[in-house]
VEXROMAR-307905 format. One record per residue: residue number from 1; residue in three letters; x, y, z of N, C-alpha, C, CB in turn. Coordinates in steps of 0.001 Angstrom, whole numbers, plus 524288, in hexadecimal, padded with zeros to 5 digits. Glycine has a CB too. Example, Ala and Ser with C-alpha at 12.3 -4.5 7.8 and 13.67 -1.06 7.14 Angstrom:
BEGIN
<node roza="1" kolnu="ALA" n_east="83386" n_north="7E9C6" n_up="81E78" ca_east="8300C" ca_north="7EE6C" ca_up="81E78" c_east="83390" c_north="7F31C" c_up="81E78" cb_east="82C2C" cb_north="7EE87" cb_up="82356"/>
<node roza="2" kolnu="SER" n_east="83232" n_north="7F736" n_up="81BA8" ca_east="83566" ca_north="7FBDC" ca_up="81BE4" c_east="83264" c_north="8001E" c_up="81EBE" cb_east="83704" cb_north="7FDAA" cb_up="8165D"/>
This chain:
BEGIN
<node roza="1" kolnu="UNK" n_east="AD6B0" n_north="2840E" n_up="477BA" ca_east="AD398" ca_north="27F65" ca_up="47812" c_east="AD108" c_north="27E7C" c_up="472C7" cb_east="ACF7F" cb_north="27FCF" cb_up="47C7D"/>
<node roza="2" kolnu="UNK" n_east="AD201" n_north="27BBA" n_up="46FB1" ca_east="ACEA1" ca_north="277F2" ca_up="46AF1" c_east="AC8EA" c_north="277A6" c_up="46BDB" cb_east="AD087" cb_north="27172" cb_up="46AD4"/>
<node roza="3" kolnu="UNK" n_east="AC596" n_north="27898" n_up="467F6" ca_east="AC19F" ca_north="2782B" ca_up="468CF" c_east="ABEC9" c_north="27430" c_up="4663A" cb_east="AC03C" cb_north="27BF8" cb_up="46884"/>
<node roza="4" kolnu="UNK" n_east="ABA01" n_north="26F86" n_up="46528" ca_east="ABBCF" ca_north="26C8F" ca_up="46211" c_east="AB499" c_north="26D42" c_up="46008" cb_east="ABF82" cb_north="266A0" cb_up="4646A"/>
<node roza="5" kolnu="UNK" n_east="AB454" n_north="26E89" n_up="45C52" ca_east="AACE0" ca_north="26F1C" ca_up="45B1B" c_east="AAC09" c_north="268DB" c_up="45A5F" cb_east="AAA4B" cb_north="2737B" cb_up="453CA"/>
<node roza="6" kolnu="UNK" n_east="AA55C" n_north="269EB" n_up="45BA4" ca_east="AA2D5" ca_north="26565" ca_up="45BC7" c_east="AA272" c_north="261E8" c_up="45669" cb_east="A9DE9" cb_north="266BF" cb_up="45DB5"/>
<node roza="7" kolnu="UNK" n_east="AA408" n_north="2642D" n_up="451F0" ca_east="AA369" ca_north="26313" ca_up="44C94" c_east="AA7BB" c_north="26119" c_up="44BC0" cb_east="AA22A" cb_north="2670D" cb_up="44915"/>
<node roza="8" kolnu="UNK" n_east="AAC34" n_north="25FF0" n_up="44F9B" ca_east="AB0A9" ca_north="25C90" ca_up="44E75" c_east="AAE6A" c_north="256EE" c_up="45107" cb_east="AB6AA" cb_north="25F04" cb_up="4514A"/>
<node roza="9" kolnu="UNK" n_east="AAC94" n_north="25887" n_up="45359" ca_east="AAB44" ca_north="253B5" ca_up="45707" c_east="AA74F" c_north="24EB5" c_up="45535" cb_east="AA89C" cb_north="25634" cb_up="45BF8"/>
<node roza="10" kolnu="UNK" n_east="AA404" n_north="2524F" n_up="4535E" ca_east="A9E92" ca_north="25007" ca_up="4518C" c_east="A9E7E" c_north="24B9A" c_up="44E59" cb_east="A9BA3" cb_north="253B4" cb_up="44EAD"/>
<node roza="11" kolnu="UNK" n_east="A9BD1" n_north="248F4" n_up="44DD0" ca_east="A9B52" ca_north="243AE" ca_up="44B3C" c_east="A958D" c_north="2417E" c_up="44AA2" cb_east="A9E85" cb_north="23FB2" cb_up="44E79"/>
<node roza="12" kolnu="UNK" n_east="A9500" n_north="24083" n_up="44558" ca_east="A8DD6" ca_north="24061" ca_up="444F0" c_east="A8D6F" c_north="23B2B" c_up="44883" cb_east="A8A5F" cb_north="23F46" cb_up="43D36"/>
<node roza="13" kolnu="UNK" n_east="A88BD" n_north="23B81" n_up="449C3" ca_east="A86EF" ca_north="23846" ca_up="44E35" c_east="A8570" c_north="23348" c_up="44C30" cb_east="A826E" cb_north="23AAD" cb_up="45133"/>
<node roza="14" kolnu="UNK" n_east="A84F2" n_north="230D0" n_up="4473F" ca_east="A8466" ca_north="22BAC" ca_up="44557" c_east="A89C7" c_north="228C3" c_up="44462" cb_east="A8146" cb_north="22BED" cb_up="4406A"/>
<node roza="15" kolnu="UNK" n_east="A8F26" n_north="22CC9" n_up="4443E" ca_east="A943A" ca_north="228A7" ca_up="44390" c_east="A956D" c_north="226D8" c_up="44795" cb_east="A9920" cb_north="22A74" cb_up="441A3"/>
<node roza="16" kolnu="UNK" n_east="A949C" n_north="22702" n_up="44BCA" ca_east="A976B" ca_north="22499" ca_up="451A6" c_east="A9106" c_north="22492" c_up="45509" cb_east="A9DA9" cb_north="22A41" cb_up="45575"/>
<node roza="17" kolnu="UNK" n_east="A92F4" n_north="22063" n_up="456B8" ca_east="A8EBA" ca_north="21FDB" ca_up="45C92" c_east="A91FA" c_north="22376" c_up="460F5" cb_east="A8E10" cb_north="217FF" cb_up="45F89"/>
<node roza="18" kolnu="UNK" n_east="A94EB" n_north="22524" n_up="4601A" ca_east="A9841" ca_north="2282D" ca_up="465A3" c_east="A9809" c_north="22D78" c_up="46594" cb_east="A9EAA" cb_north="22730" cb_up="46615"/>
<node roza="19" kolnu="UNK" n_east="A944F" n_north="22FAE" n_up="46120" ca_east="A9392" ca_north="2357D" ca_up="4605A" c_east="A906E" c_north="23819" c_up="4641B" cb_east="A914C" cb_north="2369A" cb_up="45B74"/>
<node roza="20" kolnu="UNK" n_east="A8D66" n_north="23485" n_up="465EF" ca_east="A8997" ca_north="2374A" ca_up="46C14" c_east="A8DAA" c_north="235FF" c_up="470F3" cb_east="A8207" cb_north="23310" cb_up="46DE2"/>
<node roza="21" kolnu="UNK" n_east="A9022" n_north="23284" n_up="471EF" ca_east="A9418" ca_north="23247" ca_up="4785F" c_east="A989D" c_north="23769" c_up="475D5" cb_east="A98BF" cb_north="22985" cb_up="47A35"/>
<node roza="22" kolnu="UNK" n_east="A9A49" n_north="23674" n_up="472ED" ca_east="A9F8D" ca_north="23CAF" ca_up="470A3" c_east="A9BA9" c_north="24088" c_up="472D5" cb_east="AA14C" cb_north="23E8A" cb_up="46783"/>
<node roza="23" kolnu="UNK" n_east="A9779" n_north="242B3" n_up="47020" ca_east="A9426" ca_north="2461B" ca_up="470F8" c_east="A9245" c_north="2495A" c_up="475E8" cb_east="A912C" cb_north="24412" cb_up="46F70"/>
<node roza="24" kolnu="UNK" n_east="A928D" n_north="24309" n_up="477B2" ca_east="A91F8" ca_north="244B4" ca_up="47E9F" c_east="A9621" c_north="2455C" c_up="4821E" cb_east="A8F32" cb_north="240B2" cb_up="481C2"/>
<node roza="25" kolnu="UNK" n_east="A99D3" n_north="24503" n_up="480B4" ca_east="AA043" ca_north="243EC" ca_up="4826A" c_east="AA0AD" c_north="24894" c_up="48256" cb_east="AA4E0" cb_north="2409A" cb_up="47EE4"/>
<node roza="26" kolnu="UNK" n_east="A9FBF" n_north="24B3E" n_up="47C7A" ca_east="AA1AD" ca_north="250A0" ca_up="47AFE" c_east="A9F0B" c_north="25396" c_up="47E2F" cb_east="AA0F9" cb_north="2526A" cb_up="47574"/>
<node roza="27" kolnu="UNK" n_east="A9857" n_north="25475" n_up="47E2A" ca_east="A95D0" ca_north="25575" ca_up="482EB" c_east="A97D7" c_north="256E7" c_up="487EB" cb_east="A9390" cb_north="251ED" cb_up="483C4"/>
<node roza="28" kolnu="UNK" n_east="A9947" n_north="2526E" n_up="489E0" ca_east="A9B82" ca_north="253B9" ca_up="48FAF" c_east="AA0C3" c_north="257E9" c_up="48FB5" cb_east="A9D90" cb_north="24DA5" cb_up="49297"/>
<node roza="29" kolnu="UNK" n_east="AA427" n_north="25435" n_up="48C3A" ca_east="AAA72" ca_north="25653" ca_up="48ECD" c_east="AA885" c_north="25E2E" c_up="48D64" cb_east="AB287" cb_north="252B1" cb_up="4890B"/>
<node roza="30" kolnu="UNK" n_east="AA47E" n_north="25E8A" n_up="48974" ca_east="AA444" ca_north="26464" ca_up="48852" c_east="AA12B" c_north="26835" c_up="48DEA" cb_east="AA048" cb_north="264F1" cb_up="48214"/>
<node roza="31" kolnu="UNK" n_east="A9DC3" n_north="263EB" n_up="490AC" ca_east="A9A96" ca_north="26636" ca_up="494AE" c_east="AA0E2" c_north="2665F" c_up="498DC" cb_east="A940B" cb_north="261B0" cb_up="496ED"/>
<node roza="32" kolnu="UNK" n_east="AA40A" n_north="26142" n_up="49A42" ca_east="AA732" ca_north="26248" ca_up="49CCD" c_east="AAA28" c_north="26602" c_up="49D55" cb_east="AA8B7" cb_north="25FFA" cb_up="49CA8"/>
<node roza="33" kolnu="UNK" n_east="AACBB" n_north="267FC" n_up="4988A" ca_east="AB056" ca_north="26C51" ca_up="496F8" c_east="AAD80" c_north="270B4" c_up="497F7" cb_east="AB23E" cb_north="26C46" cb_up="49158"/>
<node roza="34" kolnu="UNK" n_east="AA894" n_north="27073" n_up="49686" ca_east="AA609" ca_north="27781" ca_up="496C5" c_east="AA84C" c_north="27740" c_up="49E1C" cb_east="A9BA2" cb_north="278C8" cb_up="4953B"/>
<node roza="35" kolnu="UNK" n_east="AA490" n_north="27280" n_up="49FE3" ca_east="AA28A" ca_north="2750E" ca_up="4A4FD" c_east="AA9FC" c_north="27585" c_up="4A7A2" cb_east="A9CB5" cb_north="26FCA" cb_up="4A96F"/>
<node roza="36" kolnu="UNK" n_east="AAC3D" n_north="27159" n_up="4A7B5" ca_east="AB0FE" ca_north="2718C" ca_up="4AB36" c_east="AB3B6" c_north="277BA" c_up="4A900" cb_east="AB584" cb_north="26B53" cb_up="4AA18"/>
<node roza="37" kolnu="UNK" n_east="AB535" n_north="27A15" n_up="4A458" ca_east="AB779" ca_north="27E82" ca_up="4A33D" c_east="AB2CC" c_north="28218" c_up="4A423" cb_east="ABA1A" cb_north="27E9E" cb_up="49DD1"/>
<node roza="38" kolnu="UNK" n_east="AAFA0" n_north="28282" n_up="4A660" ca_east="AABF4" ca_north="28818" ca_up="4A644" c_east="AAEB7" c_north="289D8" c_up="4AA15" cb_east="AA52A" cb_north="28846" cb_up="4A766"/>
<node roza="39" kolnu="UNK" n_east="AB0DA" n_north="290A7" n_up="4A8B5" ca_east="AB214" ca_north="2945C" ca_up="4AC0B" c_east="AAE87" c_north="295F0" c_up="4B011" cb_east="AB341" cb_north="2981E" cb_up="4A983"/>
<node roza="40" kolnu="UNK" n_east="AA8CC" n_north="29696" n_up="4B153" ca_east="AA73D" ca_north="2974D" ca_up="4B4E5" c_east="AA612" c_north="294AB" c_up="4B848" cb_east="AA539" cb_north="298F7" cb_up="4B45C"/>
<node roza="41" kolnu="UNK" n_east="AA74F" n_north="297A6" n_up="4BDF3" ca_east="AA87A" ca_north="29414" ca_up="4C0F8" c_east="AA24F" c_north="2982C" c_up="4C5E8" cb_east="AB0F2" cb_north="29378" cb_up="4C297"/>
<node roza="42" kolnu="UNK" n_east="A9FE2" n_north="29594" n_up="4C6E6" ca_east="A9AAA" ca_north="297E1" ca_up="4CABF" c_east="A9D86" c_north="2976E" c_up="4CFBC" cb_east="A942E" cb_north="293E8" cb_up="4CADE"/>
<node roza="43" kolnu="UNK" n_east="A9EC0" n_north="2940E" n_up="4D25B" ca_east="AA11C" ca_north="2939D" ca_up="4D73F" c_east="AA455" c_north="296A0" c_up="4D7D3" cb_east="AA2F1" cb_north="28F96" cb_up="4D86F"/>
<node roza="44" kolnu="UNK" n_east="AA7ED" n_north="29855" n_up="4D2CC" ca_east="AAB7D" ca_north="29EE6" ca_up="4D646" c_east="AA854" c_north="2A237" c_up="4D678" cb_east="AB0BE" cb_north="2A295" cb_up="4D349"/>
<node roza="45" kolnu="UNK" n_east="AA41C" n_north="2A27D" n_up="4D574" ca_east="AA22F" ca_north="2A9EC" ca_up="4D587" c_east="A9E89" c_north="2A84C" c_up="4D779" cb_east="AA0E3" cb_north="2AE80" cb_up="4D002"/>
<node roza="46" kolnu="UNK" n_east="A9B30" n_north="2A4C4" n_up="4DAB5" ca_east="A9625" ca_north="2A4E3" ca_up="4DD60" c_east="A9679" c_north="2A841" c_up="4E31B" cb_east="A9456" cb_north="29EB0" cb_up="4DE55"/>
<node roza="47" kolnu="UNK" n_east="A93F6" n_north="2AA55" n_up="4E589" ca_east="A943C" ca_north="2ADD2" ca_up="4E88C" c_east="A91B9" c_north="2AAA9" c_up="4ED62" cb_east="A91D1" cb_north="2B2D6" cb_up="4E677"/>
<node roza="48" kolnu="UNK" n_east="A93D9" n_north="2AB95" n_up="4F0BD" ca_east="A935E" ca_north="2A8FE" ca_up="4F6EA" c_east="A8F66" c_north="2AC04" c_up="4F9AE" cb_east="A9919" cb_north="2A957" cb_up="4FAAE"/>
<node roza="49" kolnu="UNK" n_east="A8F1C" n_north="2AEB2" n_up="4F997" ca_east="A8A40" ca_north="2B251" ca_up="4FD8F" c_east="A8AD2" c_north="2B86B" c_up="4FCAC" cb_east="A8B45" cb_north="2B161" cb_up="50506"/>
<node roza="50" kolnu="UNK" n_east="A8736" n_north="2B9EF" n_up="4FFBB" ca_east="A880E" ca_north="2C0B2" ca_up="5014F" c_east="A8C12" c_north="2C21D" c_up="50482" cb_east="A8379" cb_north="2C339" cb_up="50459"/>
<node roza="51" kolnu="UNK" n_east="A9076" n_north="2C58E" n_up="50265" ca_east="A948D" ca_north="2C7F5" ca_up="50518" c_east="A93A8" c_north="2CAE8" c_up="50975" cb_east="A96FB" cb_north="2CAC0" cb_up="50225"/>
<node roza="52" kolnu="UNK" n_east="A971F" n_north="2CD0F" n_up="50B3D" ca_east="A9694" ca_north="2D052" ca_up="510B4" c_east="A93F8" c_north="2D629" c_up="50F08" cb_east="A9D42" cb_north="2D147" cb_up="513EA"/>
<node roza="53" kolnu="UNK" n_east="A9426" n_north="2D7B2" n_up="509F7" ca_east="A9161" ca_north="2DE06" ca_up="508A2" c_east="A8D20" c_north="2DA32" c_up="50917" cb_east="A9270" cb_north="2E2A6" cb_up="50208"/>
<node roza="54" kolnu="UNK" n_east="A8BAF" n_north="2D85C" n_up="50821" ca_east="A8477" ca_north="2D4EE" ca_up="50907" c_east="A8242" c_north="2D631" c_up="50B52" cb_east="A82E7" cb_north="2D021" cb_up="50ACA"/>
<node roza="55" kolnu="UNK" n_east="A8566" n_north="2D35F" n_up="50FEA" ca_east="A841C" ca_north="2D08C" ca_up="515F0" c_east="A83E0" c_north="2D609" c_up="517DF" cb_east="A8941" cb_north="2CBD0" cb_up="51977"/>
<node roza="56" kolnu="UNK" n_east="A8956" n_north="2D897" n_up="51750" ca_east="A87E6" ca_north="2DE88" ca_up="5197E" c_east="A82F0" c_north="2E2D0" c_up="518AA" cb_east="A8BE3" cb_north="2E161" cb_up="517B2"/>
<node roza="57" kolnu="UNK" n_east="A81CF" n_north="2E231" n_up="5122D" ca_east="A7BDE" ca_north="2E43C" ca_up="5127F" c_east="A790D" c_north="2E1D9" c_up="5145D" cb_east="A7954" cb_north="2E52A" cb_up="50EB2"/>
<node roza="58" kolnu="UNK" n_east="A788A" n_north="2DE7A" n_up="5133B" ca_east="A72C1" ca_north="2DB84" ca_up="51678" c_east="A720A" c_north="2DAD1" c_up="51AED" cb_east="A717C" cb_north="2D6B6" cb_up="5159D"/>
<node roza="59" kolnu="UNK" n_east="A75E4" n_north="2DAE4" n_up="51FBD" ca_east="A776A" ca_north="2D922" ca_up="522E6" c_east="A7491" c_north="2DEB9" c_up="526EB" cb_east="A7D83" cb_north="2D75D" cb_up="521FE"/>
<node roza="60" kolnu="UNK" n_east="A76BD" n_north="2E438" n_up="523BF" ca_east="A7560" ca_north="2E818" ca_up="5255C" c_east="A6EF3" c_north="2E86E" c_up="524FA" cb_east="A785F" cb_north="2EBBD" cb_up="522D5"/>
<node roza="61" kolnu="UNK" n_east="A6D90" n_north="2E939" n_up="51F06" ca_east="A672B" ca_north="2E947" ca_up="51F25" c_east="A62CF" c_north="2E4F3" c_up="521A4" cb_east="A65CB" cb_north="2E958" cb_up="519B2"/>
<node roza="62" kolnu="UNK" n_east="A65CF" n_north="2E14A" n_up="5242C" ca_east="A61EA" ca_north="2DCB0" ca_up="52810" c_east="A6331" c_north="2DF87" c_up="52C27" cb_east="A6378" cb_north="2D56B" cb_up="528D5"/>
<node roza="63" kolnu="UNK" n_east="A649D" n_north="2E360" n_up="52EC8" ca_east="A6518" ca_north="2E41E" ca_up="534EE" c_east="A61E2" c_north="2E944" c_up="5360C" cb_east="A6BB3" cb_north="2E4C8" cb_up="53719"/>
């Protein structure tokens, strides 16, 4: 994958009126890309409750 630095991009801010909407363009599609490719994923590894060794201790020391 190409990587492309911000110093290719850049453009002093008095030659174009379009240097703040690019800016913000660039902004997003970079928030998009982080978040859609982030490897972690919370919903596979969140844990549902106390298993049956749990239930089995506890189950014993309430009686």
């Amino acid at each position: 994958m190409a990587t492309i630095n911000s110093a290719t991009l850049s453009t002093p801010a008095h030659s174009h009126g379009l240097a703040k909407p690019f800016a913000e363009i660039r902004a997003f599609w970079r928030q998009f890309v982080a978040k859609a490719f982030n490897p972690y994923r919370p919903e596979l590894h969140y844990m549902r409750g106390p298993g049956p060794a749990w239930r089995a201790k506890h189950l014993a020391r309430s009686n």
